[in-house]
C-alpha positions in Angstrom: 84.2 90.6 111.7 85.8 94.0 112.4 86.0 94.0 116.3 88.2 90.3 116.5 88.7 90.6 120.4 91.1 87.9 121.5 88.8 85.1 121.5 89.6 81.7 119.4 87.7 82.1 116.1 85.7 80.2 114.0 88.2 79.5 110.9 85.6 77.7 108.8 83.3 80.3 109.1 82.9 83.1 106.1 83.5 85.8 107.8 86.9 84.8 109.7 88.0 84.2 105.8 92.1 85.0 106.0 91.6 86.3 102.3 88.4 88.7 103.4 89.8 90.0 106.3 93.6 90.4 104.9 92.1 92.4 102.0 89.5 94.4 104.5 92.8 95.6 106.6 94.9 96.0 103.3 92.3 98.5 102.0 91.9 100.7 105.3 95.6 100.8 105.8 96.2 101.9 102.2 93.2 104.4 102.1 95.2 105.6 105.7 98.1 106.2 104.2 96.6 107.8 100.7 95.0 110.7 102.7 98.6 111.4 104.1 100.3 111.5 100.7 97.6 112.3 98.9 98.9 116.2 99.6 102.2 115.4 97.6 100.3 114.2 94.2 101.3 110.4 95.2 99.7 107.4 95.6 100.5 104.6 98.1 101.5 102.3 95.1 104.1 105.0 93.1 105.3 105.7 96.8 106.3 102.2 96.8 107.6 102.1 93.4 109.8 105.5 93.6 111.3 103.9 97.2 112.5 100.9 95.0 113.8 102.6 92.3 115.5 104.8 94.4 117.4 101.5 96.3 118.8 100.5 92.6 120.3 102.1 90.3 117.7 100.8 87.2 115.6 98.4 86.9 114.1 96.2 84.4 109.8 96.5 84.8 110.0 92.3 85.5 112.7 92.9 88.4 110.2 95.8 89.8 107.3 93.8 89.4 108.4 90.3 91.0 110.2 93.1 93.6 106.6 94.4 94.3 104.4 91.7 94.0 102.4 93.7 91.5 101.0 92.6 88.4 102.6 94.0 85.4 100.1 95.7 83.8 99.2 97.6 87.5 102.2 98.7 87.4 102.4 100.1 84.2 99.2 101.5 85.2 100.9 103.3 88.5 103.9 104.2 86.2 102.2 106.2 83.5 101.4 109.2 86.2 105.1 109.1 87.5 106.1 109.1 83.7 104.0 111.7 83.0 105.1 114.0 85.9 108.8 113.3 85.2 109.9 111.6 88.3 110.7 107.9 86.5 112.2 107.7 83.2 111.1 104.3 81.0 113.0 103.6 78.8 113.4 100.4 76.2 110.6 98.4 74.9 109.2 97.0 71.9 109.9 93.6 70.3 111.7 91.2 72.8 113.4 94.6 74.6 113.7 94.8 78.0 111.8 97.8 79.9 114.3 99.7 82.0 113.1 102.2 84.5 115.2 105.0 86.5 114.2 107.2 89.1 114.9 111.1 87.6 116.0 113.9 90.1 113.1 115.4 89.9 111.7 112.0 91.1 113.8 111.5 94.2 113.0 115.4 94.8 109.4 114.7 95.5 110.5 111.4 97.1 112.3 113.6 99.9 109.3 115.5 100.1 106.8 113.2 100.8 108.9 111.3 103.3 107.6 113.2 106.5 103.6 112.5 105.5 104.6 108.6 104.9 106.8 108.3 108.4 103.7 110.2 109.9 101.5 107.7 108.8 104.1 104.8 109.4 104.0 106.1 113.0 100.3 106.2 113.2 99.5 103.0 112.3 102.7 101.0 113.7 101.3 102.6 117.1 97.6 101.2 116.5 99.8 97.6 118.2 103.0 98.7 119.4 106.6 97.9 117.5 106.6 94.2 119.0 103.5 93.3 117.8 103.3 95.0 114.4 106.9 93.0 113.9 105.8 89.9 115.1 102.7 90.3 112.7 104.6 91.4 110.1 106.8 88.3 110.3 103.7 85.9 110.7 102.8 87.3 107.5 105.6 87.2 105.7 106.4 83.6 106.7 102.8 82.7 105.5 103.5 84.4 102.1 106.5 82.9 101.6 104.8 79.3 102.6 101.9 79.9 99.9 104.0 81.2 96.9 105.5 77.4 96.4 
């Protein structure tokens, strides 16, 4: 499974399973890039999330998590830590009130930070196929997404 030279594979056999392998490659890549930011106190996920709230000025936690893809109680989940360490602000709730979250200063601080260790790793692994081919993937991916969430 792992060493898919470019030979025509076997699609209806288990281990050429698109949902396997996507995952297998989703994990690696994320455990890649969690060693790089690891150093900063951040996790691949809240990277992800402070990048977003930094793009807007507030969200609501249903705009984030459609945004993300992420389910809403993992995101909670990855907020709590960024809550805790004062680099997102939450604020709303309860009974039929919408969630609002903000990055802080202190939030986009540690943003800037850990900006060199995630190009770094950006870098590494865009070079594992070259620009072209990590875009062309990319968009493969994206356009099967897209197709499936109907």
């Amino acid at each position: 499974m792992h060493n898919m030279m470019s030979k025509t594979l076997d699609f209806s056999a288990p281990e050429n399973c698109v949902c396997f392998n996507l995952r297998w490659v989703a994990r690696k890549v994320t455990q890649f890039f969690d060693a790089e930011l690891r150093r900063h106190g951040i996790r691949p996920t809240q990277e992800s999330i402070l990048v977003s709230l930094d793009a807007k000025e507030k969200w609501t936690m249903a705009e984030l998590s459609d945004w993300l893809g992420m389910e809403r109680t993992t995101l909670v989940r990855n907020l709590r830590p960024l809550q805790r360490d004062g680099l997102v602000k939450v604020m709303g709730g309860g009974r039929g009130n919408l969630v609002e979250l903000t990055i802080t200063p202190k939030g986009r601080e540690q943003l800037e930070k850990l900006m060199p260790a995630w190009r770094a790793a950006q870098s590494a692994v865009v070079k594992t196929l070259g620009e072209q081919r990590w875009s062309a993937v990319l968009s493969d991916l994206e356009t099967a997404a897209l197709a499936l969430n109907k």
